[in-house]
CHARMM-style PDB file with segment names, atoms N, HN, CA, C and O in Angstrom:
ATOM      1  N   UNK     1     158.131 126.824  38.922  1.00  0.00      PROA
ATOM      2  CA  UNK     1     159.412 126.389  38.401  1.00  0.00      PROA
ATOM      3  C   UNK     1     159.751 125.023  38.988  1.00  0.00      PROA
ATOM      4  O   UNK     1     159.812 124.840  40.204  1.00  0.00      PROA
ATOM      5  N   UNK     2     159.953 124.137  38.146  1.00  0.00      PROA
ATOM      6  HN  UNK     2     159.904 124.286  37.158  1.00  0.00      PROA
ATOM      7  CA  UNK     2     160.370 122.949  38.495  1.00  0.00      PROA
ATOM      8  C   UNK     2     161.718 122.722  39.543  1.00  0.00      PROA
ATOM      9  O   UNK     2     162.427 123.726  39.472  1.00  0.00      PROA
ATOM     10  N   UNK     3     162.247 121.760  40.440  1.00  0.00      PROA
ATOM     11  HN  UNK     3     161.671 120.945  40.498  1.00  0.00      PROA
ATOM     12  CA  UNK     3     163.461 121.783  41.148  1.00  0.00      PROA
ATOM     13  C   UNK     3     163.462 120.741  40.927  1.00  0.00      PROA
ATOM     14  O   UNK     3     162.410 120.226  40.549  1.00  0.00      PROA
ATOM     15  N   UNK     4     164.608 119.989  41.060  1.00  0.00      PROA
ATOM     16  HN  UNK     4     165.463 120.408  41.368  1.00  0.00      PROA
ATOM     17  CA  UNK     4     165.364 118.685  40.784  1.00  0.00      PROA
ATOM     18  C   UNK     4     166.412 118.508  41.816  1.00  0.00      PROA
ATOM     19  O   UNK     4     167.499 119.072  41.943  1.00  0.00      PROA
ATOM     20  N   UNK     5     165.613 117.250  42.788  1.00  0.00      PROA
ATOM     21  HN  UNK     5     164.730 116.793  42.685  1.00  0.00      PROA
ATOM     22  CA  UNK     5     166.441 116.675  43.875  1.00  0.00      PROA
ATOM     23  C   UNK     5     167.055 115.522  43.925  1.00  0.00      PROA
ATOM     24  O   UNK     5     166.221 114.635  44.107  1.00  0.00      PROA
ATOM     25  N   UNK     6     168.417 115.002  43.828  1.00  0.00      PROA
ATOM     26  HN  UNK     6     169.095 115.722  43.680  1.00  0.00      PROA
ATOM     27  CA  UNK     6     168.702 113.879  43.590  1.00  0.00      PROA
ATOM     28  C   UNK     6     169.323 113.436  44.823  1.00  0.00      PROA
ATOM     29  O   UNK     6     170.193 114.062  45.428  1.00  0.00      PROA
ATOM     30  N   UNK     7     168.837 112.344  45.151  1.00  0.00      PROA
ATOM     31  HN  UNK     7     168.130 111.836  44.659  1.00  0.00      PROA
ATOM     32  CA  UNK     7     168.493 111.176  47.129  1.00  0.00      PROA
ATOM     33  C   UNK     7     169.755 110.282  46.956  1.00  0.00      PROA
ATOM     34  O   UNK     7     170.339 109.926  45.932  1.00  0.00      PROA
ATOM     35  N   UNK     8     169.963 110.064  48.080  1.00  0.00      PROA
ATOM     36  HN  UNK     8     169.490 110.353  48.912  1.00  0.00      PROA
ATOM     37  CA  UNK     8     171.016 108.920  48.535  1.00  0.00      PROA
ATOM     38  C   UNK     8     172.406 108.833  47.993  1.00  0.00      PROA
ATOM     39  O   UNK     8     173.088 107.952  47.469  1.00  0.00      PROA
ATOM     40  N   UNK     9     172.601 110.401  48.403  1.00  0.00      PROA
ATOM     41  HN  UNK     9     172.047 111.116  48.829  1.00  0.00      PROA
ATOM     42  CA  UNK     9     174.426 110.367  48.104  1.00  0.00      PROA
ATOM     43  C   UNK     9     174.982 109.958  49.239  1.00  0.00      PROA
ATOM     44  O   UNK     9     174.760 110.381  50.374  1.00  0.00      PROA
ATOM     45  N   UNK    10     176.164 108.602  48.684  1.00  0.00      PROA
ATOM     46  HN  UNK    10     176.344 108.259  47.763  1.00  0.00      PROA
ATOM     47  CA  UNK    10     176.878 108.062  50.003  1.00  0.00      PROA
ATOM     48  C   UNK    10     178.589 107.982  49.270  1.00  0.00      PROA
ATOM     49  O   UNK    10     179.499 107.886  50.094  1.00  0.00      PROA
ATOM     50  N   UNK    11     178.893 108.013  48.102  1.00  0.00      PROA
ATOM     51  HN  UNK    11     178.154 108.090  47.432  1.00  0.00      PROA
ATOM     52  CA  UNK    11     180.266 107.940  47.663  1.00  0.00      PROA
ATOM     53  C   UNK    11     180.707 109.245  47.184  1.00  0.00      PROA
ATOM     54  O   UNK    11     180.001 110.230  46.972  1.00  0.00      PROA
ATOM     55  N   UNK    12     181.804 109.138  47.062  1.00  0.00      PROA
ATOM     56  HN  UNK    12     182.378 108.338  47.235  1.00  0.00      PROA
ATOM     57  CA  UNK    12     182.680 110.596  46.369  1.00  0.00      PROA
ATOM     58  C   UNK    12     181.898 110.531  44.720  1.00  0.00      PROA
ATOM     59  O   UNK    12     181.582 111.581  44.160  1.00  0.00      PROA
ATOM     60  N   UNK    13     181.722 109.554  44.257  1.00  0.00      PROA
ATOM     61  HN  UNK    13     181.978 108.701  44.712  1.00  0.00      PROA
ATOM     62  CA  UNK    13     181.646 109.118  42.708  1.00  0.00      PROA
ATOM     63  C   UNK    13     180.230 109.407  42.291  1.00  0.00      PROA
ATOM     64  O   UNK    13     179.872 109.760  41.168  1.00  0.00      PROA
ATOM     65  N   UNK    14     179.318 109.168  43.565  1.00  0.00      PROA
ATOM     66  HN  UNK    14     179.609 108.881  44.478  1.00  0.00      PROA
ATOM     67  CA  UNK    14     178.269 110.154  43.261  1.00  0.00      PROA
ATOM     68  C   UNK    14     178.360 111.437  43.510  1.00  0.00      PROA
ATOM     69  O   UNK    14     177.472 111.825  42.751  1.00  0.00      PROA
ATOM     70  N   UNK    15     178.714 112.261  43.938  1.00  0.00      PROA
ATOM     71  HN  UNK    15     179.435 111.946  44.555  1.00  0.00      PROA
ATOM     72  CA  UNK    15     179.062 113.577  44.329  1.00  0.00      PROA
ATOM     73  C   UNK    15     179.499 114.242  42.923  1.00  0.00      PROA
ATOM     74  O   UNK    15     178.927 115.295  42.642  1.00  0.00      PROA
ATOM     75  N   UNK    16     180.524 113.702  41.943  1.00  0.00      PROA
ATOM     76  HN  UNK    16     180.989 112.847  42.172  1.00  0.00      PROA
ATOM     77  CA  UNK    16     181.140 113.787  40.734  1.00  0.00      PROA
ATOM     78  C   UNK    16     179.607 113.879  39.846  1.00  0.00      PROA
ATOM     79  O   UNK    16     179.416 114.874  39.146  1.00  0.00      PROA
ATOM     80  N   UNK    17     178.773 113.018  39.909  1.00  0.00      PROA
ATOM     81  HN  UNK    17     178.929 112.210  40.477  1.00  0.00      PROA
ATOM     82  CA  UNK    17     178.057 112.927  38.967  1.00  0.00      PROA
ATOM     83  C   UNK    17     176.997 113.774  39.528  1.00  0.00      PROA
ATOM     84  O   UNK    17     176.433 114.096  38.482  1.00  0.00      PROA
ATOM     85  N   UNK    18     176.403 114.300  40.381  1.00  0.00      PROA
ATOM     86  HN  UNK    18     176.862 114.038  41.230  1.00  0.00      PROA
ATOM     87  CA  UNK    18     175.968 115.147  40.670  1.00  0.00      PROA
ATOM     88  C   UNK    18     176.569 116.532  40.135  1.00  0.00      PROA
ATOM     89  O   UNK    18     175.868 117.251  39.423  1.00  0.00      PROA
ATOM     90  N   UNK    19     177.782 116.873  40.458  1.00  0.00      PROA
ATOM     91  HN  UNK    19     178.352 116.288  41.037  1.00  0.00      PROA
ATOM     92  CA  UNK    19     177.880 118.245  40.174  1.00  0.00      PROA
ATOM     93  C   UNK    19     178.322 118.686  38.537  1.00  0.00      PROA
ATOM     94  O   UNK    19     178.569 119.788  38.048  1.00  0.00      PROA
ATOM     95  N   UNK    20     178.294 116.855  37.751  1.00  0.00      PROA
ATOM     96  HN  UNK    20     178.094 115.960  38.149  1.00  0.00      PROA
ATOM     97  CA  UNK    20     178.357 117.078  36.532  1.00  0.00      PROA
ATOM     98  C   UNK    20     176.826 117.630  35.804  1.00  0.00      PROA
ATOM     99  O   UNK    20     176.651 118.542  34.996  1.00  0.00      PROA
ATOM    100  N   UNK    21     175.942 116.795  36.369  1.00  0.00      PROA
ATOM    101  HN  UNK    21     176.084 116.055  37.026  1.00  0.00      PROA
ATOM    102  CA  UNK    21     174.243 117.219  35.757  1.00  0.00      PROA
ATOM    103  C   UNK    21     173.754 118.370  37.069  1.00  0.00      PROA
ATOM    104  O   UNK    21     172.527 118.416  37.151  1.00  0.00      PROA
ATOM    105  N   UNK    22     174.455 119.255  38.051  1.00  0.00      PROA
ATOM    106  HN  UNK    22     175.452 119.217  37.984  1.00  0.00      PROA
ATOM    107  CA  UNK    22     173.908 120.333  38.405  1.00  0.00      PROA
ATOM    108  C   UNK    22     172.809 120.193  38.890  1.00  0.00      PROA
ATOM    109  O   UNK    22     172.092 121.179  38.719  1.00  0.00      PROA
ATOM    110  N   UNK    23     172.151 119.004  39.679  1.00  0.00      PROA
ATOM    111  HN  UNK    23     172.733 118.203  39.818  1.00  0.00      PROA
ATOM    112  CA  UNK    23     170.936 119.218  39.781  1.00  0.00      PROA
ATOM    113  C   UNK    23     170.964 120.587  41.131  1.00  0.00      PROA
ATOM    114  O   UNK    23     171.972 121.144  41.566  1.00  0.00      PROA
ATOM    115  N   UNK    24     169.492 120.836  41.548  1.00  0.00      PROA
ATOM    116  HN  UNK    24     168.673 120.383  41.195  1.00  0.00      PROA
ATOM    117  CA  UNK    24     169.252 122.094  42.453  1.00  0.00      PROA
ATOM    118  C   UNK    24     169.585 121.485  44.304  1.00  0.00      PROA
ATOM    119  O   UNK    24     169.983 122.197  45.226  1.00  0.00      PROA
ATOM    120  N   UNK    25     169.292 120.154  44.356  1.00  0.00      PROA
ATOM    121  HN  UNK    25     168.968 119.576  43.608  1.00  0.00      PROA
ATOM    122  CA  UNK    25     169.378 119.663  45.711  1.00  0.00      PROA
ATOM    123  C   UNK    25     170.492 118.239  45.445  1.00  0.00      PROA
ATOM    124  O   UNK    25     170.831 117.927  44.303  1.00  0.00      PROA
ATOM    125  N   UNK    26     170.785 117.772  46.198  1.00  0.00      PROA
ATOM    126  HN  UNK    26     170.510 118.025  47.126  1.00  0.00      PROA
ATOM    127  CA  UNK    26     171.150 116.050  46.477  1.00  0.00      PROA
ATOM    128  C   UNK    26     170.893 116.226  47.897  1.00  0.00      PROA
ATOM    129  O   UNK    26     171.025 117.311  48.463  1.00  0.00      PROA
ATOM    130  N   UNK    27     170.434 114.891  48.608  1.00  0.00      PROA
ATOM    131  HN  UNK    27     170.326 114.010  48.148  1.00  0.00      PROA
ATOM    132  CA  UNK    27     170.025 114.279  49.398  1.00  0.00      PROA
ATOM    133  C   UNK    27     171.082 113.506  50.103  1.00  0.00      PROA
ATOM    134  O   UNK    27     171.859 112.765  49.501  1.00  0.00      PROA
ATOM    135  N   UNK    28     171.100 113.725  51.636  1.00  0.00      PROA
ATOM    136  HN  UNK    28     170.468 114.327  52.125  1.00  0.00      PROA
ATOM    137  CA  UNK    28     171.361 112.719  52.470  1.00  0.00      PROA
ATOM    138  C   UNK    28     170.569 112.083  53.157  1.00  0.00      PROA
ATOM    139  O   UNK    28     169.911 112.762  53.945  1.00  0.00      PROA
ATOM    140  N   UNK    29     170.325 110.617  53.139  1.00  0.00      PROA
ATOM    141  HN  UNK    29     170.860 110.065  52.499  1.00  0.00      PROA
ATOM    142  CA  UNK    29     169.779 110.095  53.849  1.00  0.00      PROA
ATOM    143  C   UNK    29     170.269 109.731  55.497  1.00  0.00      PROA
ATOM    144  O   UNK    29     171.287 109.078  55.728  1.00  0.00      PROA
ATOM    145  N   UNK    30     169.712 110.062  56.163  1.00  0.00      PROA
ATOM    146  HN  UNK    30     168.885 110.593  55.976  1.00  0.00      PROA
ATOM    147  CA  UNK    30     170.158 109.838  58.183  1.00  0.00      PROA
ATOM    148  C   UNK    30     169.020 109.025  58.506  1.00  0.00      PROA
ATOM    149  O   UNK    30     169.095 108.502  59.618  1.00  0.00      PROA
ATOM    150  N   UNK    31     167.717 108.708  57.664  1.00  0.00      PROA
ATOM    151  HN  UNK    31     167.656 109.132  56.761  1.00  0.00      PROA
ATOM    152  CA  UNK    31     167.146 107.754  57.889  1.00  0.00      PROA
ATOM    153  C   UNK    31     167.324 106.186  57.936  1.00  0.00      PROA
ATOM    154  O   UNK    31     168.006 105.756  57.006  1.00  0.00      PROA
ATOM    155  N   UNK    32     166.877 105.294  58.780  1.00  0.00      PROA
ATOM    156  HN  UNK    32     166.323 105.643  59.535  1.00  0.00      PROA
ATOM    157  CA  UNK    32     167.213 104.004  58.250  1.00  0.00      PROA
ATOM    158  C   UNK    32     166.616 103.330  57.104  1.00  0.00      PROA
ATOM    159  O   UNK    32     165.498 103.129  56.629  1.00  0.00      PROA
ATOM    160  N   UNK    33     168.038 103.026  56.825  1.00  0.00      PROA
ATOM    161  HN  UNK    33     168.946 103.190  57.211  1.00  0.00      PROA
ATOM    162  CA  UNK    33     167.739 102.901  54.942  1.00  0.00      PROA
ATOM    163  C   UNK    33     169.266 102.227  54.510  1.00  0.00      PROA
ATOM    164  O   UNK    33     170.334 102.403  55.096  1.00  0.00      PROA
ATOM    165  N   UNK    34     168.934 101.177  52.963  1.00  0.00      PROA
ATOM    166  HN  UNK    34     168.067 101.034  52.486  1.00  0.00      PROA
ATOM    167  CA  UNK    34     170.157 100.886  52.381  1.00  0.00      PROA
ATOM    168  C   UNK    34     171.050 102.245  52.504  1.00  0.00      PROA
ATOM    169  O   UNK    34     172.082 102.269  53.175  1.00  0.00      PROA
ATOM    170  N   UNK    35     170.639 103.180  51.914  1.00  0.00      PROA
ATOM    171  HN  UNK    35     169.800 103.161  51.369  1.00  0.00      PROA
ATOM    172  CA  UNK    35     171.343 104.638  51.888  1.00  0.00      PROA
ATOM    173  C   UNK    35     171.744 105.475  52.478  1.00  0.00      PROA
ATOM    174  O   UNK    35     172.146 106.577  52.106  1.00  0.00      PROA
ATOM    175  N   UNK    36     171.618 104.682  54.251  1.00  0.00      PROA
ATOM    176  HN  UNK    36     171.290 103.787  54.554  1.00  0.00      PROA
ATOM    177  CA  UNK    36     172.192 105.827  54.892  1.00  0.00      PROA
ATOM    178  C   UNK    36     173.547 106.382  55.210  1.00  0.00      PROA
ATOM    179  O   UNK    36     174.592 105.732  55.174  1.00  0.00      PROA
ATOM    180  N   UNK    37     173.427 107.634  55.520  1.00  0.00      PROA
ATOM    181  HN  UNK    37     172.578 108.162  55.550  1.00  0.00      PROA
ATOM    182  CA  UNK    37     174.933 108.022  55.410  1.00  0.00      PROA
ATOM    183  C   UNK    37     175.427 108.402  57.193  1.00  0.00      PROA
ATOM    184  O   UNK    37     174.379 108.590  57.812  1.00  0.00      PROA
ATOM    185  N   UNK    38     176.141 108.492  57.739  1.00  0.00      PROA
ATOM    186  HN  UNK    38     176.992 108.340  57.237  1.00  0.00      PROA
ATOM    187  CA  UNK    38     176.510 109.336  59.169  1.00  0.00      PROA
ATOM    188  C   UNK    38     176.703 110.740  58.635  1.00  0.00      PROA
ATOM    189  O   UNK    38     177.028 111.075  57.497  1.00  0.00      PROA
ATOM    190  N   UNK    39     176.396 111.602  59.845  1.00  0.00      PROA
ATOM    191  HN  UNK    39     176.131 111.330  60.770  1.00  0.00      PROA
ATOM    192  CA  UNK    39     176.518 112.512  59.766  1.00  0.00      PROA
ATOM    193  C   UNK    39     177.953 113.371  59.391  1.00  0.00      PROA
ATOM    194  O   UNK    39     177.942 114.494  58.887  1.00  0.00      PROA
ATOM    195  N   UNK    40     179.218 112.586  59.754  1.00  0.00      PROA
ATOM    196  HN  UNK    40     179.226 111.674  60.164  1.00  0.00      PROA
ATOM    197  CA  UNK    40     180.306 112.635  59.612  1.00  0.00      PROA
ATOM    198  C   UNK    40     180.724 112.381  57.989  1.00  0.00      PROA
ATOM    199  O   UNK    40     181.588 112.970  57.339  1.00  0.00      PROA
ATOM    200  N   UNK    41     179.795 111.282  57.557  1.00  0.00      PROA
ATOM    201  HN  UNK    41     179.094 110.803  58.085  1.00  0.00      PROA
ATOM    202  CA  UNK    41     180.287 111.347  55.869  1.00  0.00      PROA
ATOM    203  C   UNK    41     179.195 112.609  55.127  1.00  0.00      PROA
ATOM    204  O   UNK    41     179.421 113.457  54.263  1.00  0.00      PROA
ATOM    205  N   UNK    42     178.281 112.359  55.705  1.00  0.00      PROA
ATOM    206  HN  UNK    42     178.097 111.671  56.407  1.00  0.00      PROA
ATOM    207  CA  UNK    42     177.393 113.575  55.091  1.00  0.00      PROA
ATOM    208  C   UNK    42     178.064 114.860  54.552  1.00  0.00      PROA
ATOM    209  O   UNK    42     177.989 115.551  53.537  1.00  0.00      PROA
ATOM    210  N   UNK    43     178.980 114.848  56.093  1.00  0.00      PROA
ATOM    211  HN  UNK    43     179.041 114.286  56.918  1.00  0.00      PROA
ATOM    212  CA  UNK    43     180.195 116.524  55.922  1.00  0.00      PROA
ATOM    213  C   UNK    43     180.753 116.422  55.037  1.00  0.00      PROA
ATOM    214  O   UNK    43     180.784 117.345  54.223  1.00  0.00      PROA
ATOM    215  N   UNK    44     181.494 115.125  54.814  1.00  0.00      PROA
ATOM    216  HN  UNK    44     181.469 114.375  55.476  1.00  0.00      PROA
ATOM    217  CA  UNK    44     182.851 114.554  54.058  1.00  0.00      PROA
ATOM    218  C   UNK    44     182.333 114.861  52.651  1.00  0.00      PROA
ATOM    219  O   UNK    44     182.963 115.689  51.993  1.00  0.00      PROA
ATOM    220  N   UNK    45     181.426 114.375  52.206  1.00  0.00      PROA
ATOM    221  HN  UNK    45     180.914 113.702  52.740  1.00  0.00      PROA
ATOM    222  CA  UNK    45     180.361 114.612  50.823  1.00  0.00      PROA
ATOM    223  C   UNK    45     180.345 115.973  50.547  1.00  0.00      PROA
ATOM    224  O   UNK    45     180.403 116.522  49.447  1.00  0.00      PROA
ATOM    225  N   UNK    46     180.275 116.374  51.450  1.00  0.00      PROA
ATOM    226  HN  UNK    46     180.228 115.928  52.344  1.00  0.00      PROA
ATOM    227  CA  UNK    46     179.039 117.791  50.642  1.00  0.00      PROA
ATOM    228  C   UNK    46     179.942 119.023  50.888  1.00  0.00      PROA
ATOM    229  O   UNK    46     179.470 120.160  50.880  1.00  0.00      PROA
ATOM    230  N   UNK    47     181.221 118.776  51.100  1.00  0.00      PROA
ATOM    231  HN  UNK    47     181.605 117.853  51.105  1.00  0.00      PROA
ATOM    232  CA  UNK    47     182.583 119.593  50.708  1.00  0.00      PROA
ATOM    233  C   UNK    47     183.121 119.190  49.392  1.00  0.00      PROA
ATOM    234  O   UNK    47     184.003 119.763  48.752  1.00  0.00      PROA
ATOM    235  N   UNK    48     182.473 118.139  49.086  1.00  0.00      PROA
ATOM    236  HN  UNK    48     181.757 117.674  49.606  1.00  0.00      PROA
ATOM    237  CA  UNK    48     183.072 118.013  47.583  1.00  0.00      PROA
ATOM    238  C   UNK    48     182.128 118.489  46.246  1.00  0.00      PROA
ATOM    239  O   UNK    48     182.362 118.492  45.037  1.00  0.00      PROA
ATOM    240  N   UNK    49     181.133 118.827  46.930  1.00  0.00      PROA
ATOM    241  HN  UNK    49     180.943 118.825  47.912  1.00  0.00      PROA
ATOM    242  CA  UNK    49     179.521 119.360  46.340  1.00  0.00      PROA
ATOM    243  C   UNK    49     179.760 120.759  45.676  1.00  0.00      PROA
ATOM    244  O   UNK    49     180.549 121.471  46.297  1.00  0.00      PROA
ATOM    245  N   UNK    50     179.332 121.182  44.755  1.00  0.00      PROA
ATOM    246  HN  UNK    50     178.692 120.603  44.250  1.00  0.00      PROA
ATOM    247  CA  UNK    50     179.633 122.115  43.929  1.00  0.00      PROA
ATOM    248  C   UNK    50     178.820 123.174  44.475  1.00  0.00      PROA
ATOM    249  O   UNK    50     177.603 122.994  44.453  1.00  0.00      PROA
ATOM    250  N   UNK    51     179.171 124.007  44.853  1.00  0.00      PROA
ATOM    251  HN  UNK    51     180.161 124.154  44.871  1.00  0.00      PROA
ATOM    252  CA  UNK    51     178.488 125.573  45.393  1.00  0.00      PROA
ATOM    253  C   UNK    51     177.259 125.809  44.839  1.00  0.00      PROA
ATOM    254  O   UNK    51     176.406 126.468  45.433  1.00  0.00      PROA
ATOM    255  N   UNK    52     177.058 125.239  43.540  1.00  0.00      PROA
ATOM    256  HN  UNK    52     177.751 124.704  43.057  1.00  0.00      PROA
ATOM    257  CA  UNK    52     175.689 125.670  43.008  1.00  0.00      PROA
ATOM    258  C   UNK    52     174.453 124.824  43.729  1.00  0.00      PROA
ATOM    259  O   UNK    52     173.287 125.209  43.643  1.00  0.00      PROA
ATOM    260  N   UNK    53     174.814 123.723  44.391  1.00  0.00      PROA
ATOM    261  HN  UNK    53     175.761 123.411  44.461  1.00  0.00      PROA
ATOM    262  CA  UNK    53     174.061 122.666  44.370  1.00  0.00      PROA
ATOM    263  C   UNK    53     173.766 122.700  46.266  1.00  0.00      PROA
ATOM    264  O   UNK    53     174.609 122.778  47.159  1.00  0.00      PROA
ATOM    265  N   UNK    54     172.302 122.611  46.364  1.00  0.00      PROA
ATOM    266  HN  UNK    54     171.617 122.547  45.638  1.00  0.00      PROA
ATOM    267  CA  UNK    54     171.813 122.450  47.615  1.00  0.00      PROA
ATOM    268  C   UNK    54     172.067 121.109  48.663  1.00  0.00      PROA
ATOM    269  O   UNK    54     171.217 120.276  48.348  1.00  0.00      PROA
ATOM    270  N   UNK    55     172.685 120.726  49.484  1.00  0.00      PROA
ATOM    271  HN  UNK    55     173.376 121.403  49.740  1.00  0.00      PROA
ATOM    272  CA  UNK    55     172.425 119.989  50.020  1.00  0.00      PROA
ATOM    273  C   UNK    55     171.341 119.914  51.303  1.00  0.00      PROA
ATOM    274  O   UNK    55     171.013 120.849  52.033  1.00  0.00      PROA
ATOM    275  N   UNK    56     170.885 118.515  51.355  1.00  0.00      PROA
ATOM    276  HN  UNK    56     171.152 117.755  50.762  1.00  0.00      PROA
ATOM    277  CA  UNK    56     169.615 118.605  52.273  1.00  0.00      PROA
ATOM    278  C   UNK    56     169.624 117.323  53.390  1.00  0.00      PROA
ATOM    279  O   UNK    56     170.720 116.858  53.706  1.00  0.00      PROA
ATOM    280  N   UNK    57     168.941 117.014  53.715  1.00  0.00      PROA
ATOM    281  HN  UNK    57     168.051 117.391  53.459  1.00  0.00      PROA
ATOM    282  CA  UNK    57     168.949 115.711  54.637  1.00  0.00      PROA
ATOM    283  C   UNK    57     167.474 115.256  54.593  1.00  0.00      PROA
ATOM    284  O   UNK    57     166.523 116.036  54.529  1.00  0.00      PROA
ATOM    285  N   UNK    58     167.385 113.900  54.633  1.00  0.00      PROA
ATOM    286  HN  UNK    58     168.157 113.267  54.685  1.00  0.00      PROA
ATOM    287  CA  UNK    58     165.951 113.428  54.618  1.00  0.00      PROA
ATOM    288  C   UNK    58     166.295 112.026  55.960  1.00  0.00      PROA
ATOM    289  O   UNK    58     166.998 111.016  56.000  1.00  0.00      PROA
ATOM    290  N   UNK    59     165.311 112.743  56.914  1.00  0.00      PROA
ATOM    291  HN  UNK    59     164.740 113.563  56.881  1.00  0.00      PROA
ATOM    292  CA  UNK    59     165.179 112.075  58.400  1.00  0.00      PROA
ATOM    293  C   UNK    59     163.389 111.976  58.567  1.00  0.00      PROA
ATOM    294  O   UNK    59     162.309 112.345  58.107  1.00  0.00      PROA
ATOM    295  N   UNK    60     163.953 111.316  59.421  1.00  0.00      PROA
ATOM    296  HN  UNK    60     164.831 111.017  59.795  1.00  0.00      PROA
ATOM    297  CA  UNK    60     162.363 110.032  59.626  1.00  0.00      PROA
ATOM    298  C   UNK    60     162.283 110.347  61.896  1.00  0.00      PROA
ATOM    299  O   UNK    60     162.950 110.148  62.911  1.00  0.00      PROA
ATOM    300  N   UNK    61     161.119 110.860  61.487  1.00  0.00      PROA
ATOM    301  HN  UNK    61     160.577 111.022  60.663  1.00  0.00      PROA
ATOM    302  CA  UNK    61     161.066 111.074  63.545  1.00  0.00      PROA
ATOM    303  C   UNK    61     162.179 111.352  63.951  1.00  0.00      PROA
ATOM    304  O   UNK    61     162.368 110.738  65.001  1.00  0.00      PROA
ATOM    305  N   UNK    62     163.351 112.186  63.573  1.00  0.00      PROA
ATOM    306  HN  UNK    62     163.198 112.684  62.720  1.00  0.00      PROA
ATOM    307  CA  UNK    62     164.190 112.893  64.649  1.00  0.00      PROA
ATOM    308  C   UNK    62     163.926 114.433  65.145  1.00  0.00      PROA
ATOM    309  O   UNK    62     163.022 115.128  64.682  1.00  0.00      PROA
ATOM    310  N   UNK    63     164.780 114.835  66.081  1.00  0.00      PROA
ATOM    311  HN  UNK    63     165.515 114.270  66.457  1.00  0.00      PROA
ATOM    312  CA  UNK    63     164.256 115.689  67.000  1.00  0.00      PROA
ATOM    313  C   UNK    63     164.713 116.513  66.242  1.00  0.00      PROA
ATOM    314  O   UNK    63     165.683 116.373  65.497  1.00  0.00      PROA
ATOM    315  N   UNK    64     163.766 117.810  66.437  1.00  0.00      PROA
ATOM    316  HN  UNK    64     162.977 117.923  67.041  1.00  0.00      PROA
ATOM    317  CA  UNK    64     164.362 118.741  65.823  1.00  0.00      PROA
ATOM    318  C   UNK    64     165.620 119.711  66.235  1.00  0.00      PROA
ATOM    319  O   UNK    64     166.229 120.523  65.539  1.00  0.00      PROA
ATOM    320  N   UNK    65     165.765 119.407  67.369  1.00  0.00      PROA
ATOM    321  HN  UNK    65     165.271 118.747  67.935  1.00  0.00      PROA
ATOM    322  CA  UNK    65     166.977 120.393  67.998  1.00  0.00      PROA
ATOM    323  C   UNK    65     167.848 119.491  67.543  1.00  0.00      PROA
ATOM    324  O   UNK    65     168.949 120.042  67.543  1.00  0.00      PROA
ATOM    325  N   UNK    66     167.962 118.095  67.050  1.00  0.00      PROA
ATOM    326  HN  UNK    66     167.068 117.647  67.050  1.00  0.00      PROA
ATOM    327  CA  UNK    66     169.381 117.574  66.801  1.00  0.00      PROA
ATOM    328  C   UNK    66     169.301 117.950  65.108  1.00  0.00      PROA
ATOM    329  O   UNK    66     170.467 118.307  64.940  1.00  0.00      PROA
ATOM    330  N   UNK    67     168.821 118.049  64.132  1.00  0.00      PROA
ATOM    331  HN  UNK    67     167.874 117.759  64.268  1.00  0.00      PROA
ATOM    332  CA  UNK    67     168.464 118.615  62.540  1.00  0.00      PROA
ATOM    333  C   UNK    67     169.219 119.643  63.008  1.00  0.00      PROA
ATOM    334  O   UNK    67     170.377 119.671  62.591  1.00  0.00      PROA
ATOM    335  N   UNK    68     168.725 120.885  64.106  1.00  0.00      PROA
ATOM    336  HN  UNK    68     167.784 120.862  64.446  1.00  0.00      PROA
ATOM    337  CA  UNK    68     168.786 122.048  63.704  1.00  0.00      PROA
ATOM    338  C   UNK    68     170.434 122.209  63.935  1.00  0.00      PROA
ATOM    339  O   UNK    68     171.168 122.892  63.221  1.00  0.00      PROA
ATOM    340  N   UNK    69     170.996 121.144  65.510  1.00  0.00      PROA
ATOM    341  HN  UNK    69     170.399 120.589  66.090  1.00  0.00      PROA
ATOM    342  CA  UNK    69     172.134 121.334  65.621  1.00  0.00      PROA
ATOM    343  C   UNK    69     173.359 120.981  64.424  1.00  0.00      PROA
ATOM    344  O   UNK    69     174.476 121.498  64.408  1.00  0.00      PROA
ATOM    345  N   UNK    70     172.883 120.056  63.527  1.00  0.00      PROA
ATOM    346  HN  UNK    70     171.975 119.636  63.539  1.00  0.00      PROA
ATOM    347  CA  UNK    70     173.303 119.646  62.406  1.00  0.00      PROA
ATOM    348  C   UNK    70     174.403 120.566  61.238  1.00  0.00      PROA
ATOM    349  O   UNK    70     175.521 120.449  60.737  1.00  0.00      PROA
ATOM    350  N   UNK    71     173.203 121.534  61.225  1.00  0.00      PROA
ATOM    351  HN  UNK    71     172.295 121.630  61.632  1.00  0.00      PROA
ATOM    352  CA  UNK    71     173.216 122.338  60.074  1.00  0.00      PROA
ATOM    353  C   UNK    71     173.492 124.153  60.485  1.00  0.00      PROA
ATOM    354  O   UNK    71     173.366 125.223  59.889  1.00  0.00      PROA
ATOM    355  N   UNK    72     173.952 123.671  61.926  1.00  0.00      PROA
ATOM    356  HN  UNK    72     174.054 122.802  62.411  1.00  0.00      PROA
ATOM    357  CA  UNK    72     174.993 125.123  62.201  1.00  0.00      PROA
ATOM    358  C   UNK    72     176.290 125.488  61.914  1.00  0.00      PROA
ATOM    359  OT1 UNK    72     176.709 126.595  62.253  1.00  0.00      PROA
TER     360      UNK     72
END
């Protein structure tokens, strides 16, 4: 079965258009990148994220006890 992940949510206005096309994931980027987000907007985002829809994080060499502390 196919999944559909859509990367580099950083505004409210993407968040809207996300939970209009439903995809299965959106993406935060914490990597360094045009797209990155803090962990603090990451939160801010993905309370406005539609219950159906996965959020995830895409990181580059961080530790895993700070990921895991993340997402408690």
């Amino acid at each position: 079965m196919l999944k559909l992940k859509i990367c580099g949510m950083r505004r409210p206005e993407d968040i809207e258009i996300a939970n209009k096309y439903k995809p299965d994931y959106v993406g935060f980027v914490f990597a360094q990148s045009p797209r990155k987000v803090s962990y603090e907007q990451a939160k801010e985002l993905s309370e406005l994220l539609s219950d159906e829809i996965v959020p995830v994080g895409v990181f580059v060499n961080e530790h895993m006890k700070l990921i895991v502390d993340l997402f408690k």
